[in-house]
N, CA, C and O of each residue as an XYZ file, in Angstrom:
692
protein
N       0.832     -1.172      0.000
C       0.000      0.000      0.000
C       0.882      1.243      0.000
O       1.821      1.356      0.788
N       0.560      2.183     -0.909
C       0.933      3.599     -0.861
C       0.730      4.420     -0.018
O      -0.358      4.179      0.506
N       1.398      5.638      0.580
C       1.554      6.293      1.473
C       1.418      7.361      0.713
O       2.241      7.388     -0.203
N       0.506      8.474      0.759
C      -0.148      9.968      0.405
C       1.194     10.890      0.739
O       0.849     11.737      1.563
N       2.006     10.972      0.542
C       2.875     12.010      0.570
C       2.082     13.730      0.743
O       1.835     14.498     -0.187
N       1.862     13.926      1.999
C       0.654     15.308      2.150
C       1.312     16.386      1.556
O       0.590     16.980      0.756
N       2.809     16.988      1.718
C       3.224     17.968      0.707
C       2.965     17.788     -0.642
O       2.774     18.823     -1.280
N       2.917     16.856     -1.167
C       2.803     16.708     -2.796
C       1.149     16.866     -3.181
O       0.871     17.064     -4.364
N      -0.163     16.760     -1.976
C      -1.004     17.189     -2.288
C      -1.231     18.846     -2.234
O      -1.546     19.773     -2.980
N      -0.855     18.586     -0.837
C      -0.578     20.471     -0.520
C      -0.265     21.309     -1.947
O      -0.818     22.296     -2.432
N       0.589     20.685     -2.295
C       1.043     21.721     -3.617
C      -0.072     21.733     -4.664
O      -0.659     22.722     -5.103
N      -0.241     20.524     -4.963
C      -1.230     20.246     -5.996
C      -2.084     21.358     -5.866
O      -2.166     22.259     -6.700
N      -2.934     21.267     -4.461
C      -4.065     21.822     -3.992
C      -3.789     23.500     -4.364
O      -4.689     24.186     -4.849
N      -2.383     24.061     -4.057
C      -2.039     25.607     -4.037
C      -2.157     25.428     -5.787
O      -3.005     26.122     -6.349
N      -1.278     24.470     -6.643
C      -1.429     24.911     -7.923
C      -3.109     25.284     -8.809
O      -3.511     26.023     -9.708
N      -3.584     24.390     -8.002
C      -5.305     24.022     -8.571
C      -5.836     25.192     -8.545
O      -6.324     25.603     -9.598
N      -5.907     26.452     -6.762
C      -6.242     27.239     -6.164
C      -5.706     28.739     -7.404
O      -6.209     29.773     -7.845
N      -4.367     27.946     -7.518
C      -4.368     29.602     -8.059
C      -4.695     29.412     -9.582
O      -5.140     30.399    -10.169
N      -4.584     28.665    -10.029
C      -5.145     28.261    -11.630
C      -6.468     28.796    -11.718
O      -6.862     29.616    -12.548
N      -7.277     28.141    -10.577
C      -8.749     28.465    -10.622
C      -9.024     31.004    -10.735
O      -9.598     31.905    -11.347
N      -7.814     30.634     -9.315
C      -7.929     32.123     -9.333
C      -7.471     33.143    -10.884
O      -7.776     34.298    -11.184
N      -6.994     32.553    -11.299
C      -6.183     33.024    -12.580
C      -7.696     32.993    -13.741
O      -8.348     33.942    -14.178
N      -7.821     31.851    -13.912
C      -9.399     31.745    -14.809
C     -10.263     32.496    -14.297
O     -10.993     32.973    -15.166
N     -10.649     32.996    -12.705
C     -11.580     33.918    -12.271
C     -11.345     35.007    -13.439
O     -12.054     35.168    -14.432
N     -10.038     35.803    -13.036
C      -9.791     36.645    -13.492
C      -9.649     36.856    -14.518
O      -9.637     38.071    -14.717
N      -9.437     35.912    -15.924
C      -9.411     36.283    -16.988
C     -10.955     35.960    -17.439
O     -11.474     36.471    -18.432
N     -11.577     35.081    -16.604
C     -13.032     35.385    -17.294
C     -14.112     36.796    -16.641
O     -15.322     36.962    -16.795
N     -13.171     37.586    -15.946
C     -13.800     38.903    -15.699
C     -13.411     39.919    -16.715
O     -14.086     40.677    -17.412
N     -11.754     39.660    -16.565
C     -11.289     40.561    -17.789
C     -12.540     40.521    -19.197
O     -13.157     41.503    -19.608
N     -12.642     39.204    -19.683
C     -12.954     39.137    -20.977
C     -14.895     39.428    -20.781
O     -15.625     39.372    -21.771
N     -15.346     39.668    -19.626
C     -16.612     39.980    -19.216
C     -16.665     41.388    -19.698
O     -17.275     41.743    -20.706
N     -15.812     42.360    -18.705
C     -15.881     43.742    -19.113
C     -15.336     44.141    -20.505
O     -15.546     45.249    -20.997
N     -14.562     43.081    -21.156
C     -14.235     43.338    -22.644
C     -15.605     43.243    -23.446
O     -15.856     44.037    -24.353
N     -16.247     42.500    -23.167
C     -17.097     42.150    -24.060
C     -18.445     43.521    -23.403
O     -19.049     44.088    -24.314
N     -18.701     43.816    -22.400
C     -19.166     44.752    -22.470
C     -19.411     46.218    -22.819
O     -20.342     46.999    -23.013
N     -17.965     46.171    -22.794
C     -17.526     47.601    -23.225
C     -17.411     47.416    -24.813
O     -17.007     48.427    -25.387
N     -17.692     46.315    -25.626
C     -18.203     46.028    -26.976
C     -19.461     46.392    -26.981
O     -19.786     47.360    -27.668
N     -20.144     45.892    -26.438
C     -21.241     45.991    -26.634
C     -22.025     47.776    -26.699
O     -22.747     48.353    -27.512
N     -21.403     48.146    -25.384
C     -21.673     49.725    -25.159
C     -21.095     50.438    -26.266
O     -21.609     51.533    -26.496
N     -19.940     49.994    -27.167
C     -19.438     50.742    -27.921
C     -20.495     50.825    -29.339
O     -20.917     51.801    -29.959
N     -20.710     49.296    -29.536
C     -21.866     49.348    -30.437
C     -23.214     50.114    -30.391
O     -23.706     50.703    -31.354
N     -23.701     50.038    -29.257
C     -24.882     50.022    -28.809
C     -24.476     51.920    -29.126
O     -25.224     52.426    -29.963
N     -23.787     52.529    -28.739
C     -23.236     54.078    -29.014
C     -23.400     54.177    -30.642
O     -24.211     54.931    -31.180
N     -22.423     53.219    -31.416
C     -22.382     53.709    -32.769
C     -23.960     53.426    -33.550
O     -24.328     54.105    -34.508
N     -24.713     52.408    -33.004
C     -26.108     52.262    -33.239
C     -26.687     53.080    -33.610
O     -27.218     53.391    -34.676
N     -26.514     53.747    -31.989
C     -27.688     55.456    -31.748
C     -27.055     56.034    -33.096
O     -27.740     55.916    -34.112
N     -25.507     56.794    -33.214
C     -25.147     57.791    -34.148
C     -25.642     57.213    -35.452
O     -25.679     58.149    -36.250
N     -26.126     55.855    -36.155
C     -26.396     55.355    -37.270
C     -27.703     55.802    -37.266
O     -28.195     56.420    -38.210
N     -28.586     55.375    -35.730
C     -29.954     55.881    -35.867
C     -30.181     57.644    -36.534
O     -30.932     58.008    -37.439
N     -29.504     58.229    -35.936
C     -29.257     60.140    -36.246
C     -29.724     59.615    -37.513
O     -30.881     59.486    -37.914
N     -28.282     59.247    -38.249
C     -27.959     59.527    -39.569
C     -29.056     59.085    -40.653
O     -29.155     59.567    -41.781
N     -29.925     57.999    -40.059
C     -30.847     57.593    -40.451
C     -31.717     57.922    -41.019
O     -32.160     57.701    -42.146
N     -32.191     58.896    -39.615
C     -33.279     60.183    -39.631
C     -32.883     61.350    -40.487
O     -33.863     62.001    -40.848
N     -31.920     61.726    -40.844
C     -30.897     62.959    -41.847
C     -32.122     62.022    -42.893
O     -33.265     62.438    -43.083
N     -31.764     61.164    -43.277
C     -31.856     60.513    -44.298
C     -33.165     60.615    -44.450
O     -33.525     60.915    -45.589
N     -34.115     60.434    -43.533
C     -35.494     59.949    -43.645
C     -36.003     61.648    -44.026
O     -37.106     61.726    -44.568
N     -35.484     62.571    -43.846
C     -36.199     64.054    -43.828
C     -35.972     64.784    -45.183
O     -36.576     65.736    -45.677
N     -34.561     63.798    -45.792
C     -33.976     64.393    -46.827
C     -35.031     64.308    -48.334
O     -35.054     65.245    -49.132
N     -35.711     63.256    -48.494
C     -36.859     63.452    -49.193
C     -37.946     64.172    -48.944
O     -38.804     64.085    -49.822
N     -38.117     64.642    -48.322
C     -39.221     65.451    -47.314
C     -39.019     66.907    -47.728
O     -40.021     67.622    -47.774
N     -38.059     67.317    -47.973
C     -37.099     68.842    -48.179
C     -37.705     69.002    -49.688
O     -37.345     70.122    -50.051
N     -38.408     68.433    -50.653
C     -39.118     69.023    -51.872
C     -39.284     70.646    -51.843
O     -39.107     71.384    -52.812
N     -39.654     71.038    -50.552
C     -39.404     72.564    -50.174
C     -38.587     73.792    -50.626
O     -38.708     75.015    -50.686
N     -37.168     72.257    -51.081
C     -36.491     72.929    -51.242
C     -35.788     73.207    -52.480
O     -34.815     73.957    -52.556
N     -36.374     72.505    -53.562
C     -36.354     71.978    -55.269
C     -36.909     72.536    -55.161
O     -36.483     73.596    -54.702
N     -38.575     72.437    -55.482
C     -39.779     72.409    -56.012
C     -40.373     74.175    -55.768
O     -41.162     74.571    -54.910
N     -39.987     74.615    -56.360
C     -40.560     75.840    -56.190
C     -42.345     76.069    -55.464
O     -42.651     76.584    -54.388
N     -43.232     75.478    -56.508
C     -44.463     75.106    -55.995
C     -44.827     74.378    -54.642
O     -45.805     74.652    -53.947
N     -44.003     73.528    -54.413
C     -43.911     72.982    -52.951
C     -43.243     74.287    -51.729
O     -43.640     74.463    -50.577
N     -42.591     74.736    -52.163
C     -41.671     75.714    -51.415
C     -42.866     77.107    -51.275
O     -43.268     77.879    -50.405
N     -42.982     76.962    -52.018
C     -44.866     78.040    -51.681
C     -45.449     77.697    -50.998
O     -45.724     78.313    -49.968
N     -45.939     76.397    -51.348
C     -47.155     75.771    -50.918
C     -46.935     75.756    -48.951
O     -47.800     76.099    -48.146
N     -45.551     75.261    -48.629
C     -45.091     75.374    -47.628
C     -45.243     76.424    -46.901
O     -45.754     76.512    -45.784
N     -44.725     77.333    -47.648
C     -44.496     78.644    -46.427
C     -45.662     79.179    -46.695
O     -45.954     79.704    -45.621
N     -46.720     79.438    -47.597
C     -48.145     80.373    -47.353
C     -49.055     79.153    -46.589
O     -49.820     79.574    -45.721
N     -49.049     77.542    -46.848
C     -50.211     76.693    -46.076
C     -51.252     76.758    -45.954
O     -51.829     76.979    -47.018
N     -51.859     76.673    -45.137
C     -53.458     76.130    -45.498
C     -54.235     77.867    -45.550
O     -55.397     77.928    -45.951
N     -53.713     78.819    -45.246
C     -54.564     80.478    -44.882
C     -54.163     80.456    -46.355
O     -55.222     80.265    -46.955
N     -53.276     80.545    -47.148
C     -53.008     80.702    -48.354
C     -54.214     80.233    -49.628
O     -54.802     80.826    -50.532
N     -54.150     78.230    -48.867
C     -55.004     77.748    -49.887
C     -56.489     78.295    -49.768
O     -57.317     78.679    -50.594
N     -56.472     78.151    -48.220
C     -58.131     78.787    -48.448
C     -59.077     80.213    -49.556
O     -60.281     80.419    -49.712
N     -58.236     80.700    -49.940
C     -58.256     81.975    -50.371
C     -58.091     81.558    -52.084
O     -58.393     82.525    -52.783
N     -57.720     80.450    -52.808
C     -58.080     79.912    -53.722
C     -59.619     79.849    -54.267
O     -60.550     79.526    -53.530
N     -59.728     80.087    -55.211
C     -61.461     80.459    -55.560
C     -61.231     79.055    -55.996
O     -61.558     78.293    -55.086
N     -60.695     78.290    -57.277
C     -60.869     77.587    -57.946
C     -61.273     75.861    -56.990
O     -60.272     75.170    -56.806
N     -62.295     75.417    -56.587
C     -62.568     74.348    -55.701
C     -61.794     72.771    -55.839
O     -61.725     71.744    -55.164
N     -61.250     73.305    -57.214
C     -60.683     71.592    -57.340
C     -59.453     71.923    -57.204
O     -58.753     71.309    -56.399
N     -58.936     72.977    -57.976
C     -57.243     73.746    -57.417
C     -57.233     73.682    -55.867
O     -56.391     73.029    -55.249
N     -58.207     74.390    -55.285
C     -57.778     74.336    -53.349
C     -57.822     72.848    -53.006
O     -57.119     72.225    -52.210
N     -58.743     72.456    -53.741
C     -59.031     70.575    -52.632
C     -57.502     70.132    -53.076
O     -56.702     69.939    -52.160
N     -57.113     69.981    -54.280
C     -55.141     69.446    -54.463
C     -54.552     70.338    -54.163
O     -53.555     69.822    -53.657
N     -54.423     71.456    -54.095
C     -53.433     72.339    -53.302
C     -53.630     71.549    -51.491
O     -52.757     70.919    -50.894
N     -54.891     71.835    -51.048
C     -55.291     70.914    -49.728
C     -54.467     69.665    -49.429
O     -53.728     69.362    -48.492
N     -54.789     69.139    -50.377
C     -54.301     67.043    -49.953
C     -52.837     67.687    -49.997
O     -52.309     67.897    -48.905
N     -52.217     67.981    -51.018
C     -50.573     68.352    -50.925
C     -49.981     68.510    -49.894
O     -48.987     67.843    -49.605
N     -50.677     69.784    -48.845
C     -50.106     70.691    -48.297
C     -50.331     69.492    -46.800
O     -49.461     69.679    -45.950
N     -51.171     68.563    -46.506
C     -51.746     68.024    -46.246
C     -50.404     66.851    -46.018
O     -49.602     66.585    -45.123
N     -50.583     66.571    -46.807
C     -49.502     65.317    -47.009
C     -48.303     65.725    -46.654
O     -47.754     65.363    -45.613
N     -47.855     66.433    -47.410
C     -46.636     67.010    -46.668
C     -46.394     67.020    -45.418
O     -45.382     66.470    -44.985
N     -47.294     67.658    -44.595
C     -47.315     67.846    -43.266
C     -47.423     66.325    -42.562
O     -46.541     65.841    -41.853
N     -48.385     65.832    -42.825
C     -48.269     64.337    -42.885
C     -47.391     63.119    -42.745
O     -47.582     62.058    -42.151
N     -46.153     63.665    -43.613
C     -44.995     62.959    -43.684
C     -44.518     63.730    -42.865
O     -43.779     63.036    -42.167
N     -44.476     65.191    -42.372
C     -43.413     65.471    -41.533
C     -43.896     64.903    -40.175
O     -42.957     64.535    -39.469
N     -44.950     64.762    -39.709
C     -45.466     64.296    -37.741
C     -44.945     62.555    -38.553
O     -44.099     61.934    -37.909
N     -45.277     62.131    -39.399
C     -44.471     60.193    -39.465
C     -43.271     60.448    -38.797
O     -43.062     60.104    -37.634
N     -42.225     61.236    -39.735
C     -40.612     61.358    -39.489
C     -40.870     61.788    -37.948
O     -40.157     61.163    -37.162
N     -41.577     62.546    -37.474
C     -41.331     63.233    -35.764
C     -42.144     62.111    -35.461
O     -41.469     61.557    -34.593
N     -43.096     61.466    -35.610
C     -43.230     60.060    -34.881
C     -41.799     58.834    -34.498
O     -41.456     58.235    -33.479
N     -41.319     58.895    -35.805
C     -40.139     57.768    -35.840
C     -39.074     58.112    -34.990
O     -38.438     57.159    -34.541
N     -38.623     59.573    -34.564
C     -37.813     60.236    -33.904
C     -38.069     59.813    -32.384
O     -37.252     59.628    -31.483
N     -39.722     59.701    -32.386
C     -40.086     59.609    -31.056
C     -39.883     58.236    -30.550
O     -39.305     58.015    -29.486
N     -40.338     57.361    -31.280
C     -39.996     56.254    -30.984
C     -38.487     55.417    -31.272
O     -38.224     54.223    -31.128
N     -37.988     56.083    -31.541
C     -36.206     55.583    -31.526
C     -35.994     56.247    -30.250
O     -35.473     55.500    -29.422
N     -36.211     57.281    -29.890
C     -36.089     57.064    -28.623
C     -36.367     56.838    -27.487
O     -35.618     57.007    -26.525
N     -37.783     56.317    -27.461
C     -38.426     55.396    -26.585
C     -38.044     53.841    -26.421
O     -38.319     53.142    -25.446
N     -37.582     53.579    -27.199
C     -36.864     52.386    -27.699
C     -35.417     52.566    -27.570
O     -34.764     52.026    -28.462
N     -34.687     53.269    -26.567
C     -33.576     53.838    -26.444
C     -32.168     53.666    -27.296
O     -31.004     53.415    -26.985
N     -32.959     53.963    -28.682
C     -31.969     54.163    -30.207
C     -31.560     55.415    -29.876
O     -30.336     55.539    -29.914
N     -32.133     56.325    -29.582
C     -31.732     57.807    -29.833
C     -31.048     59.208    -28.536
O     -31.925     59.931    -28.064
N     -30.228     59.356    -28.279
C     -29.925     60.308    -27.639
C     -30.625     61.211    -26.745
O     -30.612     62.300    -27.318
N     -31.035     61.284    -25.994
C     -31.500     62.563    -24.531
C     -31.372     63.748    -25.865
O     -32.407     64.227    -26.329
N     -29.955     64.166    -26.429
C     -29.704     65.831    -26.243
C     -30.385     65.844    -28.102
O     -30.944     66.852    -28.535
N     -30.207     64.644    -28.926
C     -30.534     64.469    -30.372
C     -32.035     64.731    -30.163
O     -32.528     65.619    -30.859
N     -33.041     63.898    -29.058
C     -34.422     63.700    -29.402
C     -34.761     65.220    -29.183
O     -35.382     65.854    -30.036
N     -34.274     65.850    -27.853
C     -34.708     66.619    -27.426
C     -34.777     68.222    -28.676
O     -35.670     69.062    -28.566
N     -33.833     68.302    -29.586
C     -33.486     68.876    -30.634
C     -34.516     68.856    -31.537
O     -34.914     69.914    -32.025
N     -35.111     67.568    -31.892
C     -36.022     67.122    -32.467
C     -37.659     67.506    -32.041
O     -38.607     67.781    -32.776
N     -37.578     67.410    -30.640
C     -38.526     67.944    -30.200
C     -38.849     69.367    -30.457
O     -39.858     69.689    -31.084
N     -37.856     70.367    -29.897
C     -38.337     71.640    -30.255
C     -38.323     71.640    -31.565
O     -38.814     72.723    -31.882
N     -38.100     71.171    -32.326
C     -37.920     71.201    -34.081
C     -40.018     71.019    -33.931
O     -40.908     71.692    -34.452
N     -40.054     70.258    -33.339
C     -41.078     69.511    -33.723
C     -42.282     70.508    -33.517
O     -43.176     70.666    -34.348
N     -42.179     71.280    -32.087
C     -42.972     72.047    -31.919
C     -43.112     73.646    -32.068
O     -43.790     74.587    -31.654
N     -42.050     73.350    -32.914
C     -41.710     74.767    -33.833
C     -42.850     74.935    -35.286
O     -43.396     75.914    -35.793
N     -42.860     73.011    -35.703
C     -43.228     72.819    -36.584
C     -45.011     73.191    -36.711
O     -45.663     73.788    -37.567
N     -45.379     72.515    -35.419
C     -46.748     72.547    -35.024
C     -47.046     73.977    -34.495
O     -48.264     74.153    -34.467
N     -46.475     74.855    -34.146
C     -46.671     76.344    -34.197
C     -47.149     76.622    -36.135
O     -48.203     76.644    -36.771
N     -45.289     76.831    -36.538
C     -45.602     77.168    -38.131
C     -46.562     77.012    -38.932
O     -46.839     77.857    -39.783
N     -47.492     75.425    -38.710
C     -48.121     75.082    -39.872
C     -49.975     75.114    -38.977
O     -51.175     74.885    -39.132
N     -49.346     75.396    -38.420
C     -51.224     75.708    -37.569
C     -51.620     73.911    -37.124
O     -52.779     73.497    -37.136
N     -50.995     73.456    -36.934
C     -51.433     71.936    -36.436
C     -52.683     71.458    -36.153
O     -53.341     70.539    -36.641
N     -53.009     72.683    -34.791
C     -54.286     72.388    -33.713
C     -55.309     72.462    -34.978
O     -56.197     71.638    -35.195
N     -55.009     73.626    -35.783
C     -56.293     73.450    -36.677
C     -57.508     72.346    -37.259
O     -58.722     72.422    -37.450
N     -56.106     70.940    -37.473
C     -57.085     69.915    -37.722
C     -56.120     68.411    -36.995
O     -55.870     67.285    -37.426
N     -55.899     68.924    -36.112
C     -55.216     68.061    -35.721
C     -56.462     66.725    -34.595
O     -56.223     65.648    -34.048
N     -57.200     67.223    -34.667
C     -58.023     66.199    -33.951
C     -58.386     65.160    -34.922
O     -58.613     63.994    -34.599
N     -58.440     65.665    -36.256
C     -58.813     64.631    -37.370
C     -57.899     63.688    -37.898
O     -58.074     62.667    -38.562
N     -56.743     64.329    -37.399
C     -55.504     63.183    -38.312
C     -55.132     62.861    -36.623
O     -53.996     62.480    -36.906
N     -55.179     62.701    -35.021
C     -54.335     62.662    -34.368
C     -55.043     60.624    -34.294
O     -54.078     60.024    -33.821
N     -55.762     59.961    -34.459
C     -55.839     58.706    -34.605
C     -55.127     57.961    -35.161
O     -55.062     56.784    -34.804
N     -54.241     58.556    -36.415
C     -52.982     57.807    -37.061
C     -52.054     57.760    -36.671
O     -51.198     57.293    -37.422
N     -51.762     58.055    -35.736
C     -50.455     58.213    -34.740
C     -50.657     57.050    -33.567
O     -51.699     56.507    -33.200
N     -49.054     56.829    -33.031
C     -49.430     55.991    -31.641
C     -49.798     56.885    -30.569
O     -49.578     58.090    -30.687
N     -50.413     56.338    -29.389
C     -51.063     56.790    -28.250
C     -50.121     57.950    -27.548
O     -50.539     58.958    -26.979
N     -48.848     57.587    -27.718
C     -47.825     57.992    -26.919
C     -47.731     59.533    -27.327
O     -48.023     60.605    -26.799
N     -47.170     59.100    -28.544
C     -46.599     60.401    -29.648
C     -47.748     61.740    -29.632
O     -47.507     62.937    -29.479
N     -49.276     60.939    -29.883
C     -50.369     61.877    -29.878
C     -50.433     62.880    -28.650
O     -50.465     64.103    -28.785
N     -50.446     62.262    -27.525
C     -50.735     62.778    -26.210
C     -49.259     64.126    -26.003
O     -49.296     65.252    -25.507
N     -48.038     63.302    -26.671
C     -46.803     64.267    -26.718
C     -47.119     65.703    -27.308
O     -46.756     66.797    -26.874
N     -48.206     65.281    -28.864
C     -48.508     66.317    -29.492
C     -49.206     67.117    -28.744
O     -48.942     68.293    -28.494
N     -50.426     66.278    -28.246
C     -51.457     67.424    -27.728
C     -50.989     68.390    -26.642
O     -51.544     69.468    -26.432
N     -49.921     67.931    -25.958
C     -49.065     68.862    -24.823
C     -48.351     70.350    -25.615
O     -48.149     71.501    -25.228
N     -48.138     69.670    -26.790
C     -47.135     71.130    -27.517
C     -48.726     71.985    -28.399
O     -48.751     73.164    -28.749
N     -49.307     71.479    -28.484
C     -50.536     72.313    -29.093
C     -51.140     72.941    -28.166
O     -51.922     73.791    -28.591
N     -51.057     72.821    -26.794
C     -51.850     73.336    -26.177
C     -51.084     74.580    -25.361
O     -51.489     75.562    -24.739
N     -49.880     74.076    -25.659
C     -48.650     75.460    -25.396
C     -48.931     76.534    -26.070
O     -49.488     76.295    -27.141
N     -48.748     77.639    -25.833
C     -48.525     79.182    -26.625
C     -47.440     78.804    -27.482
O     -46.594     77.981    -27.133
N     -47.438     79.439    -28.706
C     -46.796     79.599    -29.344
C     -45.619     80.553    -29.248
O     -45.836     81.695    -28.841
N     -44.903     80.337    -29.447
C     -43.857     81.656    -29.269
C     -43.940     82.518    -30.902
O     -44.311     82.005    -31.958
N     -43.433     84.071    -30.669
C     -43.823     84.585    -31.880
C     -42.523     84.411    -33.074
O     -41.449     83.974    -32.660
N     -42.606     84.617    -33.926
C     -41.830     83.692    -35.402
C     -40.737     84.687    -35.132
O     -41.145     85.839    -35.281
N     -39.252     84.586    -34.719
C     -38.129     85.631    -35.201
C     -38.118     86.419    -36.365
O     -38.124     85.777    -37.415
N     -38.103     87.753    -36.458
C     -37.720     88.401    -38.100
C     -37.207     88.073    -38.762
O     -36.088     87.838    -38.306
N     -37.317     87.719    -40.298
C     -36.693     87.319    -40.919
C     -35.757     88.020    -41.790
O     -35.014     87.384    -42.537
């Protein structure tokens, strides 16, 4: 029968101990590596989301070609009303209409990228006053009870808070 030599476990036991301690530590290292991946992504995400939105508004800017659109824009619905011709105002209407239309989608999508925490605190918030700059400019409240059902619950209730604000008056141009 063999005799256990206890130093030769002893050691064993210290080599095992610190091996184990050694793997602690490199599977923490490679924990916070991989997190600080992730955060890095999760960062360049958001800045892709921005760029996104650049993108999503950049068709939207006809305003800025289109001479007739670029009217239609800045005089809006007090303009069209004042149209005698009934079938000229009703498509001047849907246009001016649509337009506006696509712009609360794009400030919807803004809203929800960052409810969905795609988008930046200081980016949304930018967006926001953009937004309720917008709903001043184009007279919103006017018919906004009729289009505010196409929107989500969230976004609407966001709107109805900036419509029910004073407007601030337009800087000189």
């Amino acid at each position: 029968m063999k005799t256990i030599d206890h130093n030769k476990v002893s050691r064993w036991q210290k080599a095992s101990t610190v091996i184990t301690c050694l793997q602690l530590v490199v599977v923490i290292i490679s924990v916070l590596l991989i997190r600080s991946q992730l955060r890095q992504q999760v960062d360049l995400n958001k800045f892709g989301n921005t760029q996104s939105l650049v993108g999503l508004v950049t068709p939207l800017d006809l305003r800025t070609t289109d001479p007739e659109i670029a009217r239609l824009w800045v005089t809006g619905d007090e303009a069209i009303d004042k149209i005698a011709d009934d079938t000229e105002r009703r498509a001047k209407r849907h246009q001016y209409r649509q337009l506006v239309a696509n712009y609360l989608v794009f400030y919807e999508n803004v809203y929800s990228q960052y409810k969905n925490g795609v988008l930046d605190q200081e980016i949304y918030d930018g967006w926001m006053a953009d937004l309720a700059s917008f709903i001043c400019e184009h007279k919103i409240a006017r018919y906004w009870n009729g289009e505010r059902e196409f929107y989500r619950t969230e976004f609407r209730n966001d709107v109805d808070k900036l419509i029910a604000k004073p407007c601030r008056s337009p800087s000189p141009e």
